[in-house]
Each structure stands twice: as C-alpha cells, then as structure tokens.
C-alpha positions as CSV (number, residue, x, y, z in Angstrom):
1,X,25.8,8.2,23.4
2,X,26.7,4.9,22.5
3,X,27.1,1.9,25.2
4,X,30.1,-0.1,24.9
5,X,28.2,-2.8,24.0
6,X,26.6,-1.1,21.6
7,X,30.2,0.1,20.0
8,X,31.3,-3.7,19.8
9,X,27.9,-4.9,18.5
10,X,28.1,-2.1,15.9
11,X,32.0,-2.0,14.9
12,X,31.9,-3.6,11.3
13,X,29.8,-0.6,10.5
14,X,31.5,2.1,12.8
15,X,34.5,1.5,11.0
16,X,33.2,2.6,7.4
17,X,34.5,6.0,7.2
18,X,31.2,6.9,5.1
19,X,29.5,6.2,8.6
20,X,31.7,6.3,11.2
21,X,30.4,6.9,15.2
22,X,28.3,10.1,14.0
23,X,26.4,8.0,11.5
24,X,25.9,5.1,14.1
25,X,24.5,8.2,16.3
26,X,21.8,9.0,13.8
27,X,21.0,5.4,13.4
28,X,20.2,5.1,17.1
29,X,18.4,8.7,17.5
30,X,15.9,7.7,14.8
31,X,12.5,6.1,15.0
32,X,11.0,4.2,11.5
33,X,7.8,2.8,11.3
34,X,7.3,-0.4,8.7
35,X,3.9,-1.1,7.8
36,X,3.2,-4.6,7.2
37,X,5.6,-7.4,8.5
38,X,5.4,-9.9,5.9
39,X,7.3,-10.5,2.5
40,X,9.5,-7.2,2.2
41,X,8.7,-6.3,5.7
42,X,10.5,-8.8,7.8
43,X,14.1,-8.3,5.9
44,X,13.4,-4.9,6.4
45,X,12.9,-5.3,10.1
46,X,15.8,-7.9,10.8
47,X,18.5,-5.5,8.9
48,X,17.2,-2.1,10.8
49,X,17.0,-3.5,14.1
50,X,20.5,-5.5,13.3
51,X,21.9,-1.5,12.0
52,X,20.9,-0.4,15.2
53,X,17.6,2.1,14.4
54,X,16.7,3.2,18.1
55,X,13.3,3.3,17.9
56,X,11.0,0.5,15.3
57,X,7.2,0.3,15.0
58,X,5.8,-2.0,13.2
59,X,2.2,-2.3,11.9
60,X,-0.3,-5.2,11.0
61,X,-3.0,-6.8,11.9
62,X,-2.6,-10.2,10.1
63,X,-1.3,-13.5,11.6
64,X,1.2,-16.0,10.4
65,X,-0.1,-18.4,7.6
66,X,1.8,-21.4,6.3
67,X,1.9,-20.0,2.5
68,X,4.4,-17.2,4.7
69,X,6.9,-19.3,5.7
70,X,8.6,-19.7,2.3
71,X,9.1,-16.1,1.8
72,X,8.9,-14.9,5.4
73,X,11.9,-16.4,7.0
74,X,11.7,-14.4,10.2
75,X,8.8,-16.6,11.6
76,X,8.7,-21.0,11.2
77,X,6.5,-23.5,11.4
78,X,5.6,-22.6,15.4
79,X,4.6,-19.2,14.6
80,X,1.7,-20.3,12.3
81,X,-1.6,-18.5,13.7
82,X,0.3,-16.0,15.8
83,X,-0.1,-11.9,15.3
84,X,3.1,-10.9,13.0
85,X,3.5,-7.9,14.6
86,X,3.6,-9.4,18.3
87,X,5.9,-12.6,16.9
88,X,7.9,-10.1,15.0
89,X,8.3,-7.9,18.5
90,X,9.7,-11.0,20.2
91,X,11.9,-12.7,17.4
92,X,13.7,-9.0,17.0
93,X,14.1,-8.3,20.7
94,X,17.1,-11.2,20.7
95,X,18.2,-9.8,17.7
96,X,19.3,-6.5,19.4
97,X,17.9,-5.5,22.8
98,X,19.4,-1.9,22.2
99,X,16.8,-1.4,20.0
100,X,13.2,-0.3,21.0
101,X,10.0,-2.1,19.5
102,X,6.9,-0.9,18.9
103,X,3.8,-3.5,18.1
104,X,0.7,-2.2,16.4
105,X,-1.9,-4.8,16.0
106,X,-3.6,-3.0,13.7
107,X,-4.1,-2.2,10.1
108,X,-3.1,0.9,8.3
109,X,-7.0,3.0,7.5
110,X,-7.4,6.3,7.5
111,X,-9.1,6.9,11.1
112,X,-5.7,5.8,12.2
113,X,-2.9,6.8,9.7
114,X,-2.2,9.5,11.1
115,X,-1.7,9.1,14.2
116,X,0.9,6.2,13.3
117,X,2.5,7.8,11.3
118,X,2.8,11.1,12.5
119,X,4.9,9.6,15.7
120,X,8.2,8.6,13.4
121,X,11.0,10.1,11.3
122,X,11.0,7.7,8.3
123,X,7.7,5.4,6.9
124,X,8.2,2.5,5.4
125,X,5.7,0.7,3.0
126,X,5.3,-2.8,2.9
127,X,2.0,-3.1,2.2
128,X,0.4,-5.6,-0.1
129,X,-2.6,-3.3,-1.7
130,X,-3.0,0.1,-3.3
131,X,-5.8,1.4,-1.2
132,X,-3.4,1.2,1.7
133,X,0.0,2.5,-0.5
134,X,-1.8,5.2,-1.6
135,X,-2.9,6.5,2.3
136,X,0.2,6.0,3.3
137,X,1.7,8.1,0.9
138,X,-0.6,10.6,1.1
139,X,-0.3,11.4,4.4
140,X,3.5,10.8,4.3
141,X,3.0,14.1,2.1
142,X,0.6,15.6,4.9
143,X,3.3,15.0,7.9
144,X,5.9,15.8,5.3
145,X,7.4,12.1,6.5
146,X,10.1,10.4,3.8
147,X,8.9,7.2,2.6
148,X,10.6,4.5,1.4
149,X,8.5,2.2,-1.1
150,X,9.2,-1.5,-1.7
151,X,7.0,-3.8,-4.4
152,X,6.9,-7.6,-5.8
153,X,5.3,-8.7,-8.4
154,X,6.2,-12.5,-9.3
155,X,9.9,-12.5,-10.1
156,X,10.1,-8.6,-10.1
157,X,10.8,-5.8,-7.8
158,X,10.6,-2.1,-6.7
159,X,12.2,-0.3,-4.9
160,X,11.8,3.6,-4.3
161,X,12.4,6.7,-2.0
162,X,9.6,9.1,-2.0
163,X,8.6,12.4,-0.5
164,X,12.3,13.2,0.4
165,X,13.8,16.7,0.7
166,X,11.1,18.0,-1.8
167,X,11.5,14.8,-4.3
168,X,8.7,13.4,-6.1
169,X,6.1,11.0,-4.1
170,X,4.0,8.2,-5.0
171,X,1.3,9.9,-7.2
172,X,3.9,11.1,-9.2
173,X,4.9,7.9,-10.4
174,X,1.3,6.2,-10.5
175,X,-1.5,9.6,-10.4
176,X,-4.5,6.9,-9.4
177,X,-4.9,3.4,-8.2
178,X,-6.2,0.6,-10.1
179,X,-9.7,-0.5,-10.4
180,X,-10.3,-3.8,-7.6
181,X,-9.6,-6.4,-8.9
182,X,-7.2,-5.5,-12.0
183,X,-4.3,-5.9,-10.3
184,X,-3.7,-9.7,-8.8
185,X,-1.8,-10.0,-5.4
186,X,0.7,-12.6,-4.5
187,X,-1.7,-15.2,-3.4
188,X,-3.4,-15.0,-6.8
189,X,-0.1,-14.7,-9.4
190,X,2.6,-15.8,-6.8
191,X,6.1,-14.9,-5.7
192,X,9.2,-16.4,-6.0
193,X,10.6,-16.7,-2.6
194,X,14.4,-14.9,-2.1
195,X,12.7,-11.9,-4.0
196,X,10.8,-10.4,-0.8
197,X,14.5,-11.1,0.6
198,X,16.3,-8.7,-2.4
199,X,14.0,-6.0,-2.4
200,X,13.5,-5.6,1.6
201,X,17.3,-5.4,1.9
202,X,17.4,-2.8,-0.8
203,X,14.7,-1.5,1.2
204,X,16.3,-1.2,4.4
205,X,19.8,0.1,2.7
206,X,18.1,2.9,1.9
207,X,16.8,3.9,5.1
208,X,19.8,3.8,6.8
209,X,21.2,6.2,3.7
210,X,18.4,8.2,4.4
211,X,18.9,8.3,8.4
212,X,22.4,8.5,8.2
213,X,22.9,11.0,5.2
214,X,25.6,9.1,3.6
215,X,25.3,8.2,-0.2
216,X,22.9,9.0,-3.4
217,X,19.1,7.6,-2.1
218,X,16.6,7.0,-4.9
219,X,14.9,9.5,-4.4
220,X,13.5,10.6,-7.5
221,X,14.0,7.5,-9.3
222,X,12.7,3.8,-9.2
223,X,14.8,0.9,-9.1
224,X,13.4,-2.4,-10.9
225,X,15.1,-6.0,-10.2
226,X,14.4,-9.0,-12.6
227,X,15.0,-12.4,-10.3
228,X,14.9,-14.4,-13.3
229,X,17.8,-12.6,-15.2
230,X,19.6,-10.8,-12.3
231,X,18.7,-7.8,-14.5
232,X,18.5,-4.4,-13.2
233,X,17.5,-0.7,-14.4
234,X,16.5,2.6,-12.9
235,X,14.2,5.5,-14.4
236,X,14.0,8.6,-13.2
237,X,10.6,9.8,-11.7
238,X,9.2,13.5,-12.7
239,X,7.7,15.6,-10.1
240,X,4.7,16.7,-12.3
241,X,1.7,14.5,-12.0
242,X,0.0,12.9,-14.7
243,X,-3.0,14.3,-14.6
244,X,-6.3,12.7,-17.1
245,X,-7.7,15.1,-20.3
246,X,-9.8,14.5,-22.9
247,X,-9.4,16.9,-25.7
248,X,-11.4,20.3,-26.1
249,X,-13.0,20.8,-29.5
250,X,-13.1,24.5,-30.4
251,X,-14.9,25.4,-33.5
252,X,-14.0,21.8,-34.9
253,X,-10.5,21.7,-33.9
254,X,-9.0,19.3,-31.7
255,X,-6.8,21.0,-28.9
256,X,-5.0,17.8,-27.6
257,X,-3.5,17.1,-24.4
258,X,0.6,16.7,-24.1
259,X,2.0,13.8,-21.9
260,X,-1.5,13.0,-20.5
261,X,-3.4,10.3,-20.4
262,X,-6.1,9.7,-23.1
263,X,-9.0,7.2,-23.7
264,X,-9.2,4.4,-25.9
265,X,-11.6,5.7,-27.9
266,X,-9.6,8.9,-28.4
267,X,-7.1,6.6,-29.3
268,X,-9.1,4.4,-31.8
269,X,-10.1,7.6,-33.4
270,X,-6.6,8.6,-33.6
271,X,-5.5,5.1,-35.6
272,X,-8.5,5.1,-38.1
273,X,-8.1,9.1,-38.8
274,X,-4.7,9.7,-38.7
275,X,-2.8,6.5,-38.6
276,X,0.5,7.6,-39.7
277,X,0.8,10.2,-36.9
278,X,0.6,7.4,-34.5
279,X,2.9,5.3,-33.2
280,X,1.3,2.6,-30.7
281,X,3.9,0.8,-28.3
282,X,2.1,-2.2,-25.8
283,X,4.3,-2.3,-22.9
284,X,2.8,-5.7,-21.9
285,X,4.7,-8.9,-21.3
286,X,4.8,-11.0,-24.7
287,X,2.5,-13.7,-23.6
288,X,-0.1,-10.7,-22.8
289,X,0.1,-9.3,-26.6
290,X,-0.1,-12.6,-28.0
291,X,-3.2,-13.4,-26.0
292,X,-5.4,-9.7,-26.8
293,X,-4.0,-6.9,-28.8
294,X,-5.4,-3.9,-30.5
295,X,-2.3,-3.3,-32.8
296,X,1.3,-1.6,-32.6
297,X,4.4,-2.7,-31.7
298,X,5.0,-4.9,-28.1
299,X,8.1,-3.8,-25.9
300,X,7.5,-5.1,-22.9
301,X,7.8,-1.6,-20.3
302,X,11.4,-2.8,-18.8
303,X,12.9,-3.0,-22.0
304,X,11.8,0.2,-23.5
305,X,15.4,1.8,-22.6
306,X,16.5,-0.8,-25.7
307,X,14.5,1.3,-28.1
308,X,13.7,5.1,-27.1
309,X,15.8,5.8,-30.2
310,X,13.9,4.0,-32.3
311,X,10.6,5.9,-31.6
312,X,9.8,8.6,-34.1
313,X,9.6,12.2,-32.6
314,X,7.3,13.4,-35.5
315,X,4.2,11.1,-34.2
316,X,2.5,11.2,-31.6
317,X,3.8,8.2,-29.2
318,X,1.4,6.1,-27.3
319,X,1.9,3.6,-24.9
320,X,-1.0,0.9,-23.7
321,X,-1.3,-1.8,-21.7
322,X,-4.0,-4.2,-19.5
323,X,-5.0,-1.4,-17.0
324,X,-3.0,2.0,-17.4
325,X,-0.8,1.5,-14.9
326,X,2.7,0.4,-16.8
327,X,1.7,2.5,-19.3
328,X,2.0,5.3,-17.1
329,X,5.1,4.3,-15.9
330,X,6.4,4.2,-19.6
331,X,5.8,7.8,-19.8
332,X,7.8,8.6,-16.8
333,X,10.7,6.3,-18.4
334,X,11.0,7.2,-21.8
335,X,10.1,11.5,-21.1
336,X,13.9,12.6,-19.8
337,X,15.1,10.6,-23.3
338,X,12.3,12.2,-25.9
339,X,11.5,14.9,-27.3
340,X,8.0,14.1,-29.0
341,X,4.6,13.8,-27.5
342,X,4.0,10.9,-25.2
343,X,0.3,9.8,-24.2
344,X,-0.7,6.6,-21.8
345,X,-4.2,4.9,-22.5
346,X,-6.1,5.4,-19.9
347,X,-7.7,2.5,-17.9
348,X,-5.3,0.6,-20.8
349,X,-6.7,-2.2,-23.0
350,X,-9.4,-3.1,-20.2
C-alpha cells in the first residue's frame, strides 16, 4: 500500500490513466539493479528512484574522477575521489526516502554475477566494456532476468530491452565481443556530455514500462539516437544468432553459408572470381572509407534504411567494416527488408 506521502509525492504520475495507483504499485513492489553509476547510470538512477522503484541496487567499484563531472551530473566537484556507489547511495536517499538503496562496492566478474543479479526483478546495464555486457547478459539469460541495455559512443546512442518475455538478448544482436583494444572507450574517443543524459532517460523509461506493463518496450528492437542531428531510427533485432562458417568444399563445389559471417579472404576470393555476384557495402563513417578501403560502396550502417532498395537481390550482399561489429548489426537491419543473401565480414577490414 501506498503512504500518503507517497500518493502526494507520486500524483503527476498516479493520475496517467496508462498508470494509475496499480501501476505506481508495481513501481514500488519492484527491485532493479543498475550496474555501473556513471554516464547512463546516474540518469538512470535519479528518474527510478524519483518514479518510486521500491527497491535499487547499484553496482561499481570505481570512484568519482573530475573527467565525470561533465557528464555525471549526479555528483560535483566535492565528490571527486569518493566511491560512486556509496555517494550515489547518499545523494538518492534525499531524492526519495521511500525508496530502498542498495550499495555494492564492487565490480560486476563472474565469481559474483550471479549472486547480484540473481536478487532483482529487472538488470540494468551501464557498463562501459564488453567483457562485462556480455556477463551480464548472459546470465540475465541464466536467471531468466529482463535486461535493459543502454550504449554511447561519441554523439551516438543505444538503447535496448533484452531477454524479455522470450525476446531476443544480447548475442543476438552482437554473437561475440570485440578483440581488446578494437573498440575505443570514452576516455579514448570522447562523449559529448547531455548524451549519457538522453539515453539513461530512455533507459529508465523503459524500465518503468517494463515494471509497470504499460506501453510497447523495445524489446526486440534497438533504438539509435544521433546528438548531432537529433536523428533517430529503430531496427528490429532477430532471435537467431549469427553464428561464424566458412564454406565446405564438396568434390570442388563450394556450399556457402546464408546470413553468416565470412572471412576476408573468402571474401577477396569472392571479388576476384566472381565479381559481379558481389555487391560490397562498408558501413563505416565516411572519414573511415576515405582513410582505408578495400572497394564497394560506403553507407555509413545508420543510413542503410536510405538504400535497402537499392541493393540488388540477385548478388550476394556483403557488408564490412573496421572490426565486424557494425557489420553485423547491418545484417540484423537490412534482413526483415531483403530478400537476397546477406553476409558480414568477419573480424571486418582489421
């Protein structure tokens, strides 16, 4: 039941009919655990605990740095050196003391995953690295736990719901990390600030949907934000994996793999032998293709909804780019809208 306090504190939100007191009631009953307090994480955390979630962990081991504060806005200037999760604790407790918080000075691994995660209803992922994304959602599939998935890459964003009533999870979307190093982090390609801000938000709207069961989640589809032109799109994820082939000769005969990944050298092979069956598409940005290029035709991957209908079904479509990764995500774009075969480059130009 709901304090009067609570019912005040909560009215501007009781009173949407899509909510109402029984939706504020599931808000209260549930318990979400956000991994990582910094860029996504903190909007994540004020809007929850401000929504009235009864029960928030949080999880991470790092401090408060200086380079934070301009993305970070939960913590300032006096909170440099402090434990995030600790100051986070504190900050939120004025924020809404009908809420209860949980502080886990720790780091996501896997001798402890688990046991973190295992304790709450919803997971959310703010983590910065892929080991990490890809533990959580894995055992997020294990605990059968919905996650919801939040990313930032310079002025772009992510935003996802995975692993929910039977939808597709992580691996569906990207089958296997990147190699070290292939990917930089924020501290290494930077961040515009107010987009950690955007895509926590998002982030936290859809865990109250999901809490609340009111509206359409995005579950099964991933949501892309563009800062620097306000531009957003939305793909649809598949449920079947991507999963890596290399072709099996039989007596001299190629049998080749359909919407899987192949090697460069398969695909080098493909362009000298058969060049007219191949239609090569770099999903990188334009400065990228300028730079290195082995050939085709550059779309960068967020505008390939421009020109699905300019790719030919009678060749064989492949897309590449610096590590496999977008290239991937290409496939899971364009698939729903084509008919034709559609491979990714394994490991990409790299």
């Amino acid at each position: 039941m709901l304090k009067p306090e609570e019912l005040k504190q909560y009215q501007r939100q009781i009173i949407l009919p899509e909510l109402g007191i029984a939706g504020q009631e599931k808000l209260k009953k549930a318990s979400i655990l956000m991994i990582g307090a910094g860029g996504v994480g903190c909007p994540v955390l004020q809007y929850l605990v401000a929504a009235g979630v009864g029960h928030i962990g949080i999880a991470d081991n790092d401090v408060v740095d200086l380079s934070n504060l301009h993305r970070q806005i939960l913590y300032n200037s006096l909170d440099v050196g402090k434990p995030k999760a600790l100051t986070a604790k504190e900050k939120l407790g004025h924020l809404n003391p009908f809420v209860k918080i949980t502080a886990y000075q720790e780091r996501v691994i896997l001798e402890n995953a688990e046991r973190l995660i295992y304790q709450y209803d919803l997971i959310i992922d703010g983590s910065d690295n892929f080991p990490t994304r890809y533990l959580i959602n894995d055992t997020c599939v294990q605990l059968n736990k919905p996650l919801i998935f939040g990313s930032i890459f310079k002025f772009e964003g992510q935003v996802a719901v995975f692993n929910y009533q039977q939808g597709p999870n992580y691996r569906d979307l990207f089958a296997e990390a990147p190699s070290e190093g292939e990917v930089p982090n924020c501290a290494e390609i930077g961040v515009i600030g107010v987009l950690p801000g955007i895509i926590g938000t998002l982030m936290a709207n859809e865990a109250i949907k999901v809490i609340s069961e009111i509206g359409e989640t995005l579950s099964g589809k991933l949501l892309t934000m563009n800062a620097l032109d306000c531009s957003t799109n939305i793909f649809k994820i598949s449920s079947r994996k991507l999963i890596a082939q290399t072709p099996v000769t039989i007596a001299n005969k190629s049998i080749e793999p359909e919407d899987k990944e192949i090697s460069i050298d398969l695909l080098k092979s493909w362009m000298n032998k058969i060049p007219d069956e191949v239609f090569l598409v770099d999903v990188r940005e334009d400065y990228e293709f300028e730079e290195y290029n082995i050939g085709g035709t550059n779309i960068p991957l967020y505008e390939l909804n421009e020109h699905i209908s300019a790719f030919p079904v009678d060749q064989k479509l492949v897309f590449i780019c610096q590590t496999g990764q977008r290239s991937k995500m290409a496939i899971q774009i364009v698939k729903p809208l084509f008919d034709g075969k559609i491979f990714s480059v394994k490991d990409g130009i790299s």
